[in-house]
N, C-alpha and C positions, 0 to 999 in steps of 0.2 A: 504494500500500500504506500501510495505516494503521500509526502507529507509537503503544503506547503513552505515556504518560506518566512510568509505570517504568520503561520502557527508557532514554527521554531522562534521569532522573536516575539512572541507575547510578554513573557518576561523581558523588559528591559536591559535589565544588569544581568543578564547571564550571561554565560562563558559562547553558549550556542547563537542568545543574540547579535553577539558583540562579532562572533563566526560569519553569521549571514545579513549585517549591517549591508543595506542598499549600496554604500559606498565603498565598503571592502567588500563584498560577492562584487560588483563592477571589474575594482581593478584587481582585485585577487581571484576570483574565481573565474574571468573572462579569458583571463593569460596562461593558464593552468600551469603556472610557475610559483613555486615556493617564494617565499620572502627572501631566503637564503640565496636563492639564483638569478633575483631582484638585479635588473641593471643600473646604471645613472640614470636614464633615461625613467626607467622606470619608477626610482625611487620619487624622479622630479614629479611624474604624473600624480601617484599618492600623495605627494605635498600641497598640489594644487586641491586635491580633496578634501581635504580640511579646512572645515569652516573658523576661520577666525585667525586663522596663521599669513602675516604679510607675504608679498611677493617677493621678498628678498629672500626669504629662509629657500626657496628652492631656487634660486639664483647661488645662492650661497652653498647648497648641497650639489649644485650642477656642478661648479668653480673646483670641489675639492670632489668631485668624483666618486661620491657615496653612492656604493653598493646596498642591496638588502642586508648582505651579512654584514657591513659596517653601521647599518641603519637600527640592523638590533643591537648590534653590541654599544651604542653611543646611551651615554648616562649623559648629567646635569654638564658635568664638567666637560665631554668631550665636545657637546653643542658649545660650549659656553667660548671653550680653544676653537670653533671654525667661526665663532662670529655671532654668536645667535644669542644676545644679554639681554634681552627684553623678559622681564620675567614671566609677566604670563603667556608669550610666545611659549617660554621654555616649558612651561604646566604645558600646555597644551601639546604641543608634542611630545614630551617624556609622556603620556597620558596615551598619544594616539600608538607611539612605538610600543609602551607596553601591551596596548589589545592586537598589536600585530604581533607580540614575540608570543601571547596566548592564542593568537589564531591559528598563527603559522605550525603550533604543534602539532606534531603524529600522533592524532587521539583514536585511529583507526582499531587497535590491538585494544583499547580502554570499550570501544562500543562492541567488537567482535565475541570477547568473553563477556558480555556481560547485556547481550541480548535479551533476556529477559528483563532486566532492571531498564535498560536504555526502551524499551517498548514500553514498559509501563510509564516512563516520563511523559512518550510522545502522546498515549492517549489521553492520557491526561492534560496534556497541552491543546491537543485537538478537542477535547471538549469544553475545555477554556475558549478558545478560539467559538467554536459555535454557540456557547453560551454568550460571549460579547455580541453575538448578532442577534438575540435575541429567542434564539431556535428550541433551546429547553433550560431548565433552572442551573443554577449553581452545581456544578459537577462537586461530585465528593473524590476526595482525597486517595490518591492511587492504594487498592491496598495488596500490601507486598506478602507471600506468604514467608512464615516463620526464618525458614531454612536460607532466605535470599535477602531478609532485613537489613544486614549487615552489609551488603554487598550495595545493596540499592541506596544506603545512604552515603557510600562515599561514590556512588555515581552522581547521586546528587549536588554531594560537596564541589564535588570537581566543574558540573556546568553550570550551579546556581552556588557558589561559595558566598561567604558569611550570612547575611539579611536574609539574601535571595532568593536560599533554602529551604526558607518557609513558606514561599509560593508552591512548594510541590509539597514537603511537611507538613504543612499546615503551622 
C-alpha cells in the first residue's frame, strides 16, 4: 500500500517529516544522490532553498567549493572561517544542515527489521491524515502487541524523538 507524502508529514517535527519536506524531496529526492555525493553546484541549489538565508551565503559556499560531505561536516565555526557571521544566518543553516545530516541517513536496515512496528506508525498516521479531513473520528493510538512494545518505541524514538513521540504514544 502506497503511502502519501502528506501522511508521512503530518507530524511536523518528525524525523520522517523533516525526510519528505517539499523542499528537500525537491532537491534531495529529485537527484537521487546522497548528500554525501552533493556537488558545489548542488550544494548552491539547497542554499537557494532556504527561506530566510541571504544571497551571499551561496555565493560564498560556491567561492570555497563546498561539497555535500563538507556541507555536513561544517559546524558554527567552520561557516563562521568561510564568511558566514550573521548570527541568525548561522541558526539557520546549522539548523537546515542538521535535518540534512538526519535525512541523508541509511534508515533502510532501521524500517527492514522492524516492519511491523514501522506499519503500525504509518496506519496510524494515515488515519491521522483522514481524520484531519474530516472522514471519521479521532483515530486511537496504534496498539503494539506485548512481544514488539519495546521495539516499536524506539522506532518511535528514532522518527518522532523527544515531544514528538507523543503524537504516536499518546
Amino acid at each position: 500500500m502506497a503511502t502519501k507524502r502528506s501522511t508521512l508529514c503530518i507530524a511536523e517535527d518528525s524525523v520522517l517529516a523533516q525526510q519528505f519536506d517539499d523542499a528537500k524531496w525537491t532537491v534531495q529526492g529529485c537527484n537521487n544522490l546522497r548528500v554525501t555525493e552533493w556537488t558545489a553546484d548542488d550544494v548552491i541549489a539547497w542554499a537557494k532553498t532556504i527561506k530566510g538565508i541571504q544571497e551571499d551565503v551561496g555565493k560564498i559556499l560556491k567561492e570555497n567549493k563546498i561539497n555535500g560531505r563538507e556541507l555536513l561536516a561544517l559546524k558554527r565555526n567552520g561557516l563562521t572561517m568561510l564568511g558566514i557571521t550573521r548570527t541568525g544566518t548561522l541558526c539557520l543553516l546549522l539548523e537546515e544542515i542538521e535535518m540534512l545530516r538526519k535525512a541523508s541517513q541509511d534508515i533502510a536496515t532501521l524500517i527492514e527489521h522492524s516492519r511491523y512496528c514501522f506499519c503500525k506508525i504509518l496506519d496510524y498516521l494515515r488515519l491521522k491524515q483522514i481524520h484531519t479531513q474530516g472522514l471519521i473520528g479521532h483515530p486511537s493510538l496504534p496498539k503494539v502487541c506485548d512481544s514488539q512494545k519495546s521495539r516499536f518505541n524506539k522506532v518511535v524514538k528514532y522518527y518522532f524523538p523527544g515531544a514528538s513521540a507523543k503524537f504516536i504514544t499518546g
